[in-house]
N, C-alpha and C positions, 0 to 999 in steps of 0.2 A: 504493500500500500504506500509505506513510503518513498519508494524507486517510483511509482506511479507519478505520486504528488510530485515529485523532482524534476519527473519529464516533463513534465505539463509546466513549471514554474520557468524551467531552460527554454523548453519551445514559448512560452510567455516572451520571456526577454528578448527571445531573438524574433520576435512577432516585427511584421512592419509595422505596427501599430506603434509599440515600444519604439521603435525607431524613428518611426515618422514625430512622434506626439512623447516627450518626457521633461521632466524638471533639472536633469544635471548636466544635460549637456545646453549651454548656449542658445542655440540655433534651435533644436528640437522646443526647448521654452517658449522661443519664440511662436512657434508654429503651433504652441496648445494655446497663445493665447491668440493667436489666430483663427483658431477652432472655438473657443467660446466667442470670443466678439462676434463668428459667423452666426453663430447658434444666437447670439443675443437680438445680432442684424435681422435675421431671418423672420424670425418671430415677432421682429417689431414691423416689416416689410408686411406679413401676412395680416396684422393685427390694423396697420392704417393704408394696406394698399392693396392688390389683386380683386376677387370678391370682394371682400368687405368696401373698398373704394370705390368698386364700383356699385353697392348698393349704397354707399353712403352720398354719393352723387344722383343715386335714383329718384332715391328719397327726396330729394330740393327739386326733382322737375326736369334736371339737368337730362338732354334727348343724346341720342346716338351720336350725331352729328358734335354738340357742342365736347360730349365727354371727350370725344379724338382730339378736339382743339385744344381744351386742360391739359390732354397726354402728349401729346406731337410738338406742341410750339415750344416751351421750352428745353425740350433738345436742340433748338439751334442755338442754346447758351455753349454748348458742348468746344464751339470754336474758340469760347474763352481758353482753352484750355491752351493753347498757344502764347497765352501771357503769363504760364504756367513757370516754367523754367525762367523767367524773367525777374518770377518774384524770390522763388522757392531756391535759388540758385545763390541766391545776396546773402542764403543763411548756412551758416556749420550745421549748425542744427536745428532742425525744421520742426520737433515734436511738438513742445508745447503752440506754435502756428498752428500747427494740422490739429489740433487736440483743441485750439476754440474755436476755430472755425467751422469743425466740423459737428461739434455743438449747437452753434448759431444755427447752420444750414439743416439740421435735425429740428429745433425749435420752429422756424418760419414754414417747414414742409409739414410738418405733424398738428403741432398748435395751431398757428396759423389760420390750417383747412378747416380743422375745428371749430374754431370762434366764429369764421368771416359769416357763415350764414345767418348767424346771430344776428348780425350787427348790420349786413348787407339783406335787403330781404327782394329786391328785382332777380329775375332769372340771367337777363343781361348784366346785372351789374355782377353777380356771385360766377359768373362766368368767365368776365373779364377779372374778378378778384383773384377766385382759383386762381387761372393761367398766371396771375401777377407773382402770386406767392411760389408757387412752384418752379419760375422761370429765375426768380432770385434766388431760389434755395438749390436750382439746379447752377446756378449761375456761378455759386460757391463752390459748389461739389464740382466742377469743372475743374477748378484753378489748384483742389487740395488731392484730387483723386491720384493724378499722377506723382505728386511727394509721395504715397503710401507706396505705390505701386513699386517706385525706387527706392524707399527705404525698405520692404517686405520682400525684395527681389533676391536678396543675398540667402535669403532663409529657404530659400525653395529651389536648390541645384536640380539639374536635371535627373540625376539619378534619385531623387525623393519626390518629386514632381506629380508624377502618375500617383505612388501611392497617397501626396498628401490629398489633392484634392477628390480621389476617387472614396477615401475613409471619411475627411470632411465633410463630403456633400451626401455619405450616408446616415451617418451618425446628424446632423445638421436636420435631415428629411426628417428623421427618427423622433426625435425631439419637436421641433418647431410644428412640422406637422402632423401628429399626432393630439398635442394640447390645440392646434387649430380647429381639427377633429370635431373636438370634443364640443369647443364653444360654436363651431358650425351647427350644433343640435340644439344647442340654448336658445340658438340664433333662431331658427328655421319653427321653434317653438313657439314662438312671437310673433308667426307670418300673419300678415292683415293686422297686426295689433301695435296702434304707435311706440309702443316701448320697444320694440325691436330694432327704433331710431336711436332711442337712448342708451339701448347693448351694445350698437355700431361706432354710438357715441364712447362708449366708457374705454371699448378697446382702445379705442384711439388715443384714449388718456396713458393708457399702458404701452401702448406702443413708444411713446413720447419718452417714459423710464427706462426702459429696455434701449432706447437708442442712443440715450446719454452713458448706459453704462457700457457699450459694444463700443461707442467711442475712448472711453475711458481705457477699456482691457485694451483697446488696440495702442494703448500708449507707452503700455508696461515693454515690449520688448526693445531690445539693445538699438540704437540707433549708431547704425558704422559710418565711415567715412564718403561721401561722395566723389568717385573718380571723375574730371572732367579734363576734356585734351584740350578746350582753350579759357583764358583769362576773361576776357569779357563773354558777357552773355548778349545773346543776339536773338531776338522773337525769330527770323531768318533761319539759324539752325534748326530750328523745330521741323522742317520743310528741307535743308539741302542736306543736312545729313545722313534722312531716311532714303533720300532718291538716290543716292552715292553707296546705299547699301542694297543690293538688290533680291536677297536672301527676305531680308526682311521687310523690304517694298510690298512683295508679289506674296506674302503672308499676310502684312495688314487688308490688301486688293482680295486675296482670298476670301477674307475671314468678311471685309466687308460684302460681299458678293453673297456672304448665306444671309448676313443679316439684313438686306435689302429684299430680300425673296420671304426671311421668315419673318418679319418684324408687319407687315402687313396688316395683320387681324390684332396685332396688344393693342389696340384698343377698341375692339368692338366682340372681340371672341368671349368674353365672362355677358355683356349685355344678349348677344346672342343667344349662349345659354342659357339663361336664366330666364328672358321673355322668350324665346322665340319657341326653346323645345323645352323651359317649362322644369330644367334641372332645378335641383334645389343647393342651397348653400351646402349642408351637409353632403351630399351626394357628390357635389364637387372638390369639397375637402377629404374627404374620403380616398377617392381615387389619388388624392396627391398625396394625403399620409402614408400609404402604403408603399410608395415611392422606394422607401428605407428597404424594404427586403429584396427589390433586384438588386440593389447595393450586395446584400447578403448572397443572394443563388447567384448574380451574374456578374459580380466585381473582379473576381478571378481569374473568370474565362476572358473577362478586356482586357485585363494587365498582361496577359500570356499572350493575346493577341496587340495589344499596345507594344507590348516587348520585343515581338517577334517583326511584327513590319510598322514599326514606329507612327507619329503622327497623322501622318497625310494622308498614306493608304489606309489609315482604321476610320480616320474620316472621312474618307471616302464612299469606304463599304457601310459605312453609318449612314450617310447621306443615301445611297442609294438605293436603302433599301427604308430610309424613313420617309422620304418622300411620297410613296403610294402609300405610307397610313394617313397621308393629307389628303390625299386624291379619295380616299373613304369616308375621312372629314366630311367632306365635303357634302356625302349624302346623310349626314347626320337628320332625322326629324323627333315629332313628340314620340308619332307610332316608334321607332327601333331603335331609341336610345339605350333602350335598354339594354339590347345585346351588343349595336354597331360601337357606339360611341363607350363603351366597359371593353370591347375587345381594342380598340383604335389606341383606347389609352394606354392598355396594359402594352400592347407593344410598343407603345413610343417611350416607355420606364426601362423595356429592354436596351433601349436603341440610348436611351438617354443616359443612361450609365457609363457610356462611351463617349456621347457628343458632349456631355454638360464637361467631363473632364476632358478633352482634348479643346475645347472652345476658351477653358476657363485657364489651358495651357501656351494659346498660340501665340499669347504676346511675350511669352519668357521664350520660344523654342531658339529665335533666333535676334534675339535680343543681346547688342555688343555691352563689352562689359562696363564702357566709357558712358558717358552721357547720356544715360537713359532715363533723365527725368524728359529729356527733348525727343528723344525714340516712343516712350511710353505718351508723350504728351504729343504727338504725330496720331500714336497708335487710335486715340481714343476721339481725336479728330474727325479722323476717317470714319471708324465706326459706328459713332454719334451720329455723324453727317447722314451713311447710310439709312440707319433706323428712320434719324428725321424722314429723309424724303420717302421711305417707304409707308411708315405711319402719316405721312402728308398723302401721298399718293392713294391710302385705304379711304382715310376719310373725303375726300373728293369722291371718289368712287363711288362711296356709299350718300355721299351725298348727294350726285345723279342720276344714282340708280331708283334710289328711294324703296316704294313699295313693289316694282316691279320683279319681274323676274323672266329668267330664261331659262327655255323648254329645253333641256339634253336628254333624248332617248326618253320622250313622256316622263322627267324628272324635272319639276317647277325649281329650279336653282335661285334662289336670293341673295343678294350681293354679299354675307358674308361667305358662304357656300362657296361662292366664285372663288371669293380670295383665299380661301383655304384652297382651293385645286390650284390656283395659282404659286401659293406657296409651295406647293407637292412636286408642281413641275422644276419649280427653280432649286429646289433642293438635288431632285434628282441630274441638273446640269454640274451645281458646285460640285458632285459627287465626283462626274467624269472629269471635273480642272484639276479636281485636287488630284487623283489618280493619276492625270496623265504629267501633270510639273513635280510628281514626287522626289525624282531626283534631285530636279533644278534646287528647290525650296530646304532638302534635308539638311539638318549642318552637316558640317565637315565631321565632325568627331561621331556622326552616327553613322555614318557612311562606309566608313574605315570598321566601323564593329560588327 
């Protein structure tokens, strides 16, 4: 019994877990407190934003149309992000900057959204409010996003990479979504009954604690030195340094290419389900709690295959084969949500156990070890930009298309249905670029292994 307990406590230590996530060494510190700030994040994200956002938006009146405008417009704060390395550059050390700022920008987006209906009571005016708060709160999170990204980059080599955030984003599911879960039923308990304004309300409140302390743990790790190859700082670099590296060019142009295709429907896909087929909150949190156990059955089988043909090509074969569970999306209705849209999701937890880690990977793959608060602040430019114009380009859509719909094969299609098969197609195109530039794109030092 005791040789049993000994192997179990040896295979413990040598666990990636223990490796990825401990207290004595340094770095691994760093990356636990990386893992509760997510866990804290997470939870505060579900609690004042996805679902719940979007019925707290329903609630005041706010239509299809105007919620994409709340959601879309301030992403084009995102180009702030270019005066990023101008500011963050003039200091040794960035912590306590990043650590009120990121405060403040938690306050204005949580609180903020909270109050303003109070106090604003026009549809138009609480529209323009929203969008105001949100576009200054994202306007912050622009200028601070990329300090983290470069201060937290040291801590995450490539060889602990894979397993940090494919344990993270399990253990993270596990937690955050599960207590979602649960207050999804409180929720959904209250349907028709105004207190169910004042439940969406209270989260929010909570959200707003959990966001002050995820900023807080994110301050406790080691803050190292900044490599930079020149003296003065240049807004300029932001822009000619990524173009002069072409590894990492044609990864940002990748990464922005899915997010242009899939970013489409964030802001009309939770309204869609809830009016159109009639899902319920809990039913929605549901399927996303359970998230945590493909982490469990299928985290293995990625890392073996993450291991064996690295980044590009697992993204690929992820893409290409998640893209037709959009094209199924797509016929999602009230009649067959029951079986279509429970199988559509189960297999995108398959596929997402793959893409959420290798997506939440591509800005480190080929990231130089120099100046990368200006590469990371390049990085998030681009991608930003994408999302905008794709979430710009949903919401025009939908707001042409309106009530109508289009006949496919005797199936009445409505505008978000479109966009969902839209996104299904362009997933499955990124799938072929990434496959076929896998070479181009691999570092050097995977190459040679």
């Amino acid at each position: 019994m005791n040789a049993y307990l000994h192997a179990i406590k040896i295979k413990w230590r040598n666990s990636a877990f223990v490796r990825t996530f401990n207290l004595h060494d340094e770095k691994a510190k760093g990356r636990s407190c990386f893992l509760v700030s997510s866990i804290l994040t997470s939870l505060a994200s579900q609690l004042s934003g996805g679902i719940f956002y979007t019925g707290f938006l329903l609630s005041f009146g706010i239509n299809i149309v105007n919620i994409g405008i709340i959601t879309f417009v301030p992403t084009i704060t995102r180009l702030l992000s270019m005066f990023s390395p101008l500011i963050l550059e003039r200091f040794r050390t960035r912590k306590l900057l990043l650590t009120v700022l990121g405060i403040l920008a938690n306050i204005i987006n949580i609180l903020g959204i909270t109050l303003l209906p109070n106090i604003i009571l026009s549809e138009t005016g609480r529209v323009i409010g929203f969008t105001l708060l949100v576009t200054i709160s994202s306007a912050i999170s622009s200028i601070i996003d990329p300090g983290y990204s470069a201060w937290h980059a040291s801590f995450l080599p490539n060889d602990i990479r894979a397993d940090y955030f494919t344990l993270s984003s399990g253990i993270n599911s596990f937690l955050s979504q599960g207590i979602v879960l649960i207050l999804s039923l409180i929720t959904d308990s209250f349907a028709g009954d105004p207190k169910q304004l004042q439940i969406i309300t209270g989260f929010r409140y909570a959200a707003l604690v959990l966001a002050i302390l995820h900023i807080l743990v994110l301050a406790i790790p080691k803050e190292y030195p900044y490599e930079r190859s020149n003296t003065k700082v240049k807004v300029s670099d932001i822009f000619t340094m990524p173009m002069k590296n072409k590894k990492f060019l044609w990864t940002v142009l990748l990464v922005a290419s899915y997010y242009i295709g899939s970013s489409i429907t964030n802001a009309s896909i939770n309204i869609f389900l809830l009016q159109d087929v009639g899902i319920s909150y809990s039913q929605i949190n549901f399927i996303n709690a359970i998230y945590f156990m493909f982490f469990i059955f299928f985290g293995k089988m990625w890392k073996k295959i993450l291991k064996k043909y690295s980044w590009f090509k697992t993204f690929a074969f992820v893409m290409l084969l998640q893209g037709p569970t959009y094209l199924m999306y797509a016929f999602v209705t009230p009649e067959n949500f029951t079986w279509l849209w429970f199988t559509v999701r189960l297999l995108q937890h398959v596929l997402g156990v793959a893409s959420n880690t290798v997506l939440a990977s591509m800005v480190y793959v080929n990231l130089p070890n120099k100046d990368q608060t200006n590469y990371i602040s390049f990085y998030n430019i681009v991608v930003h930009m994408s999302i905008f114009f794709s979430m710009m380009l949903g919401t025009f859509f939908l707001s042409r298309i309106g009530d109508n719909v289009i006949n496919i094969f005797n199936f009445k299609m409505a505008g978000v249905p479109i966009l969902l098969a839209v996104t299904g197609f362009s997933q499955i195109i990124v799938g072929l670029l990434s496959w076929k530039f896998n070479s181009k794109l691999l570092p050097e030092d995977l190459q040679n292994n």
